[in-house]
N, C-alpha and C positions, 0 to 999 in steps of 0.2 A: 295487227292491233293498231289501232289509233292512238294516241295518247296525246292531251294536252295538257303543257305544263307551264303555271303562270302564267295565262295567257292574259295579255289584257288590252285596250283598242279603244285610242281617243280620235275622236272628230272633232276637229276647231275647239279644243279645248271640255272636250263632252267625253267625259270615260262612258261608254256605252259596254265594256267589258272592263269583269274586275275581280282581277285573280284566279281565273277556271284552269280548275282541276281535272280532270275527265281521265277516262279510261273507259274505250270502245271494242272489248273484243272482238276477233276474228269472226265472220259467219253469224254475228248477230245485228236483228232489226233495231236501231235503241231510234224511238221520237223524241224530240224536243221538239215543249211547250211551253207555254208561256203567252201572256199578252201582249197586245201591241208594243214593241218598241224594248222589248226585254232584251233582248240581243240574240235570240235563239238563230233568224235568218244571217246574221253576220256571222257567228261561229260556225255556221255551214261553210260560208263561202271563203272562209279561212283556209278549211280541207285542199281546193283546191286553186287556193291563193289568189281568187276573183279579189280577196281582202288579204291584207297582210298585218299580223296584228303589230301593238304598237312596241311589245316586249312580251317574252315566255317563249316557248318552244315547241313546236307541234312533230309528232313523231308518228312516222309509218313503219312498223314493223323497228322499232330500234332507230328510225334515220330518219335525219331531219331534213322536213320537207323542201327549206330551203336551198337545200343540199342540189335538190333535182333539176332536170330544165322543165321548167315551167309548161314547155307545150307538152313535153313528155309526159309531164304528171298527169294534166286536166286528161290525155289520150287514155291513159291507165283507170279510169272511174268514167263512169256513167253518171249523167246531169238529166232531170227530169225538174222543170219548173210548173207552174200553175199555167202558164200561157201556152204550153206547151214546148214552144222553140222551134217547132216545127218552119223550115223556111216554103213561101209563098209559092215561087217558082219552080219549086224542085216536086217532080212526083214524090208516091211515098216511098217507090223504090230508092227514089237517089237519097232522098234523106235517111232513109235506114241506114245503106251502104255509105256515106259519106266520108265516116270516119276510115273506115276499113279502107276504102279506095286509096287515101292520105296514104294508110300505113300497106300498102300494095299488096293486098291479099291478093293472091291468086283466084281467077273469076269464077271458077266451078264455086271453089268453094264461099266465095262472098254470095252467090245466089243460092246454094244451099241454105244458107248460114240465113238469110232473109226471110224463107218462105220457112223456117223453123221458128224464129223470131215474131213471124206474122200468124202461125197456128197454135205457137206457146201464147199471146194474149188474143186470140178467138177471133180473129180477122180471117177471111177466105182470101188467101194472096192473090187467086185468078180473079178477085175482082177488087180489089183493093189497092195492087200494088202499082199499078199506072195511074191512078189517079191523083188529085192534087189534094191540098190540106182543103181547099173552103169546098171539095166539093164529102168530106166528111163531117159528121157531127162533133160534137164537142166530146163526148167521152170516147166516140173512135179516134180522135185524132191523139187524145191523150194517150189510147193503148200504142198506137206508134209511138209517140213521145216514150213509152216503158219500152218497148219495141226496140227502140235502136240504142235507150241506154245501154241493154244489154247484150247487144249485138257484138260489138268486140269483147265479148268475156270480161269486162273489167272486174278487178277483184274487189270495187269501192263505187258501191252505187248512192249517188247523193240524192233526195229527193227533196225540193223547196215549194213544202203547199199543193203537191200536184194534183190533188181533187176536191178542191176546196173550192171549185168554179163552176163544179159540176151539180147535177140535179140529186136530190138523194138518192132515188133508187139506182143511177149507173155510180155512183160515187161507192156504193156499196156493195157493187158488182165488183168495181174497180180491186176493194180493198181487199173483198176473196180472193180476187186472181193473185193479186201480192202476196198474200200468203200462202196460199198456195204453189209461187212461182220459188217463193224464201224456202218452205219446206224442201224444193226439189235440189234446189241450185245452190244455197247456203251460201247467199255472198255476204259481206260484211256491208250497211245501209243504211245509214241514216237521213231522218227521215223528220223534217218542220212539218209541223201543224199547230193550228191553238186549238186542237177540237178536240176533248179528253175524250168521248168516245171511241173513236179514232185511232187514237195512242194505245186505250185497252185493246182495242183489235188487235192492232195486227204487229205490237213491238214487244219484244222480248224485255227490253229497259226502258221505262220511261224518264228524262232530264227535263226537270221542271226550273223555269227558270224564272229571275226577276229580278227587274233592276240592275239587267247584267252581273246576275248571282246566281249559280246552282245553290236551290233550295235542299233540292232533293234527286237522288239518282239511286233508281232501284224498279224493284220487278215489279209489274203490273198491280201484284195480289197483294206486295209488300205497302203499295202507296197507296192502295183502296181502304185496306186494315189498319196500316200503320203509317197515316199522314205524320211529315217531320214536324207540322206546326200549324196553327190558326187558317195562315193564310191556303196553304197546300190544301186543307181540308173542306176550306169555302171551297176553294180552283175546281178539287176532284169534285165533288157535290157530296155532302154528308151521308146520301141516302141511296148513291151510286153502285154501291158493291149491289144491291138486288137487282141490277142490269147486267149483272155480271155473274149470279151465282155459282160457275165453274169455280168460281175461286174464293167462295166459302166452302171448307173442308170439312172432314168427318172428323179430324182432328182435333177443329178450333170449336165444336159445339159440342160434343161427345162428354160424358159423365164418365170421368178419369179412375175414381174408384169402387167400381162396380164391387157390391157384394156376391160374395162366390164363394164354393164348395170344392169338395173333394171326391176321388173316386172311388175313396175308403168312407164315407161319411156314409150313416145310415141316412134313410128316408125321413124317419122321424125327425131326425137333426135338420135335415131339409125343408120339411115344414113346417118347424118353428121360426128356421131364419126366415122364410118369406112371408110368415105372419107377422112376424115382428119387424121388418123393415119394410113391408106391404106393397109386395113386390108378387109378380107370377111368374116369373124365369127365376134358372137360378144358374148362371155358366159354371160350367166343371172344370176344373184347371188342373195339371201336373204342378203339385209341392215346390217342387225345386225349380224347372223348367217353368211355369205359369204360362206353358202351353196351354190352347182349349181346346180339351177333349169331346162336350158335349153341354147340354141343357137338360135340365131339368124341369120339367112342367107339371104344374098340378095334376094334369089329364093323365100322365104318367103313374102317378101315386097310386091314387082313387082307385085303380084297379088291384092294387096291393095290400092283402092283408096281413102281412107280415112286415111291420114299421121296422124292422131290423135289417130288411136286404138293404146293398150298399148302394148308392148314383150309381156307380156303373153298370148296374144290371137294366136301370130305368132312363137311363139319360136315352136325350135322342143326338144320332151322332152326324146326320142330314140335318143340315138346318142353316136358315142365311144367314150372310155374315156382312160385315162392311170391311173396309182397308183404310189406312189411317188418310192416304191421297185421294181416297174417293170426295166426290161434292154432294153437295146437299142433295141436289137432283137427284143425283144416284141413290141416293139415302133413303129419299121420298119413296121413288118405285121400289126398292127394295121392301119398305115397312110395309107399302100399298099391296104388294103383287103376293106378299107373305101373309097377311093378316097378322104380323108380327104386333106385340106391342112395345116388346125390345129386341134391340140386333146388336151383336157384339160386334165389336172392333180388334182384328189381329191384325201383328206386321206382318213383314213377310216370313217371320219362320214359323208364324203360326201364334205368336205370345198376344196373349189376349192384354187390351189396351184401353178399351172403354168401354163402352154400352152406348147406343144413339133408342132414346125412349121417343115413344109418339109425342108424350108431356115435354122433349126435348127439343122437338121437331117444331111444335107446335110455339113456344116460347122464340124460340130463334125466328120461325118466319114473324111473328106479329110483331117485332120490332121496328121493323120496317115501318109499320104504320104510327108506331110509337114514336120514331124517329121523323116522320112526318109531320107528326101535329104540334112536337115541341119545336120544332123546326119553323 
């Protein structure tokens, strides 16, 4: 874990940091954002002491960084910049292995370690690894630049802007492979950008900053829904979460307390409740447990002349469902692929939790455009 504690960082009389708090766990991606001149890129290069702040305490695991030798630290983490770093002279072998060589890996395994480095970011090493930087592209040279961060295992991978130079379509190649490389490898990563798209991608925490202030620090889904304040809510864009609809849930739109029956209830008692609250489902629950059993549908009834049998003889006990973690998406093809016009919501031991209606579905997407025009 990272931690920093009071940290704060004057230039000629310029606090450009002021008072950060932070807390970075183990194995997680966090971005920091921010606009120009926020101080997001100086609390990077704090980590590994390129800056030293002016007072506070930056902690690796319980120990202060200061504590370490300094070549030893920067060896222990991976650096990845926008320009890439890549030096001019050196093929891309020598720059992969450069570090490693330092710290005298034995050679099987520093050319092992290379050509797994160069097929983990999608480079062919038999034609890649003898050549120079200018004789690559801008987004090949940067997957080297990720290339050799990772090459001595560091447990602290720092990234400052690294595809923020590139064209969008490889920038967004770029940002798969990240995630994709974070899912396998779970190093701890942080990661400057001012591009909030960016930041929903591919980080687990997003630190919003300004005026050398954390604003705000929390989950991707928590700062789309629950901006800390005015300015956070300009920053994310008001109308941003529907670029993102994984992280509108079944949860956050769902009608909390669905009318419901029993499996002792006659039919008759069943279609008065759905006359009367003008409804065509009607979920079946266990009394005590508020398990759900089943559904109740008109179509069910109409074949029974006897208004006295009880829902459990009529209920249907196949029928889609939602989970409180599922997202809208999921929601959508559920109602769609169902001709539902409502789906219940259970947790996981089965306890029924809400209802997601078409009229539900329906309301939550057209906000968006609601939120556009006042906008």
């Amino acid at each position: 874990m990272i931690e920093f504690k009071g940290i704060t960082k004057s230039f000629k009389g310029n606090e450009v940091l002021k008072g950060i708090n932070l807390e970075i766990q183990t194995g997680h991606l966090v971005a920091i954002i921010g606009g120009s001149g926020c101080g997001k890129t100086t609390l990077l290069k704090m980590i590994n002491l390129l800056i030293h702040p002016t007072s506070g305490e930056i902690l690796i695991d319980g120990e202060d960084i200061t504590k370490y030798d300094v070549i030893k630290l920067r060896r222990r983490m991976g650096y990845v910049i926008q320009q890439t770093g890549l030096f001019p002279h050196m093929t891309i072998r020598e720059n992969i292995q450069l570090i490693s060589k330092l710290e005298k890996v034995e050679p099987k395994k520093l050319e092992d370690t290379t050509i797994q480095m160069m097929n983990m970011v999608g480079l062919d090493p038999s034609v890649y690894l003898d050549r120079y930087p200018t004789e690559l592209s801008g987004g090949q040279q940067q997957r080297v630049g990720v290339a050799r961060a990772f090459a001595t295992d560091p447990e602290i991978i720092l990234m400052d802007e690294p595809f923020s130079a590139l064209d969008p379509m490889t920038r967004s190649d770029l940002q798969d492979e990240l995630v994709g490389l974070q899912s396998k490898l779970g190093k701890t990563i942080v990661f400057v950008t001012h591009d909030m798209d960016e930041a929903i991608k591919i980080a687990d925490m997003i630190c919003i900053m300004k005026d050398g202030k954390i604003l705000q620090y929390d989950t991707p889904e928590n700062i789309l829904k629950n901006p800390a304040d005015e300015y956070v809510s300009n920053f994310v864009g008001k109308n941003r979460i529907w670029a993102s609809p994984e992280y509108i849930k079944v949860k956050d739109i769902m009608i909390e307390r669905p009318i419901t029956t029993t499996k002792e209830a006659s039919i008759m008692n069943c279609i008065e409740k759905m006359r009367y609250n003008k409804i065509d489902s009607l979920p079946v629950i266990d009394m005590k447990s508020r398990k759900l059993l089943g559904i109740v549908k008109p179509k069910n009834i109409r074949k029974q002349k006897d208004k006295t049998i009880k829902a459990l003889a009529v209920m249907e006990k196949n029928f889609p469902k939602l989970y409180l973690e599922d997202n809208i998406t999921s929601a959508l093809k559920v109602v769609n692929d169902s001709h539902s016009s409502a789906v219940p919501v259970i947790d996981e031991d089965g306890i029924l939790k809400g209802l997601i209606t078409k009229s539900s579905l329906v309301t939550t997407l057209s906000q968006q455009y609601i939120d556009v025009e006042v906008d």
